[in-house]
C-alpha atoms as one frame of an Amber mdcrd trajectory, in Angstrom:
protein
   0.000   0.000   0.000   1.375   3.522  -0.390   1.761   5.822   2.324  -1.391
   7.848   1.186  -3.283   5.143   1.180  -2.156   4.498   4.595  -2.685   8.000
   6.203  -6.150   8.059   4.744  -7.079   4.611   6.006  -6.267   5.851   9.514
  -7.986   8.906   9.020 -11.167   6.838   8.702 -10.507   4.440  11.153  -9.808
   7.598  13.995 -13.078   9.188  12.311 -14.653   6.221  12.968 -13.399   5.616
  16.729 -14.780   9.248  17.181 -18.463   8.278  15.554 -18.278   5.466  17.753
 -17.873   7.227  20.651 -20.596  10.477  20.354 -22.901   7.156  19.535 -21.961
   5.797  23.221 -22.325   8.943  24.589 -25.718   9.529  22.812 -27.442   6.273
  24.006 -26.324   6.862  27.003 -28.361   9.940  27.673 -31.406   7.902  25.761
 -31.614   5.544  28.107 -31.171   8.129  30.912 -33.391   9.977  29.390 -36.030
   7.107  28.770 -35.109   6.239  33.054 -36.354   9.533  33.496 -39.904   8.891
  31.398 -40.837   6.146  33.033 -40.584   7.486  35.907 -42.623  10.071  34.928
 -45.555   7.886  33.866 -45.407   5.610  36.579 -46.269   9.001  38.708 -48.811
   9.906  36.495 -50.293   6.337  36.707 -50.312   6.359  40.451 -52.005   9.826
  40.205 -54.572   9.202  37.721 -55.658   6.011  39.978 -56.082   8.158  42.934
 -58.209  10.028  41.284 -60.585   7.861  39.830 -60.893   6.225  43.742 -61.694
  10.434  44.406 -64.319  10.821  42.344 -65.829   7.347  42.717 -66.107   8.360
  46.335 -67.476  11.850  45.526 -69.824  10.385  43.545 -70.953   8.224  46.570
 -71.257  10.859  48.934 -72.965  13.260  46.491 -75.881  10.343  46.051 -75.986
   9.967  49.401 -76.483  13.601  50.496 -79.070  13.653  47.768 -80.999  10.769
  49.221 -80.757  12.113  52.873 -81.853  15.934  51.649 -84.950  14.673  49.863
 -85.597  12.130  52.219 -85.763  15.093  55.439 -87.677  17.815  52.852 -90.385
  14.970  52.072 -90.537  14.350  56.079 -90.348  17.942  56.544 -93.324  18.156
  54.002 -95.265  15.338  55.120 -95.299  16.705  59.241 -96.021  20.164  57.880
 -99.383  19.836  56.369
């Protein structure tokens, strides 16, 4: 091989090292970065379940207070005639 040939065959193999390495360095943040998401929805999961057990509850108590303040305005009603 001639000594060009040579030099620019090590050129690409040090370009290549390089590549290699911003590619490392790049999936490493990914997969921090991807850490970091599901972490994120795992929060939001536990969050949106506590909120559905809210509002089921609400709901309860809202049915029951509706029950109970018809139930003393009809006995209210009923005694007042």
């Amino acid at each position: 091989m001639k000594k060009q040939e040579t030099n620019i065959l090590m050129e690409m193999n040090k370009s290549i090292g390089e590549l290699s390495g911003k590619v490392d360095g790049i999936n490493g943040r990914l997969d921090k970065l991807n850490g970091s998401v599901k972490n994120h929805d795992d929060r939001i999961n536990t969050n949106e379940s506590k909120l559905d057990t809210m509002l089921g509850k609400v709901s309860v108590v809202g049915s029951l207070g509706v029950f109970i303040g018809g139930l003393i305005m009809w006995l209210f009603d009923y005694f007042t005639k």
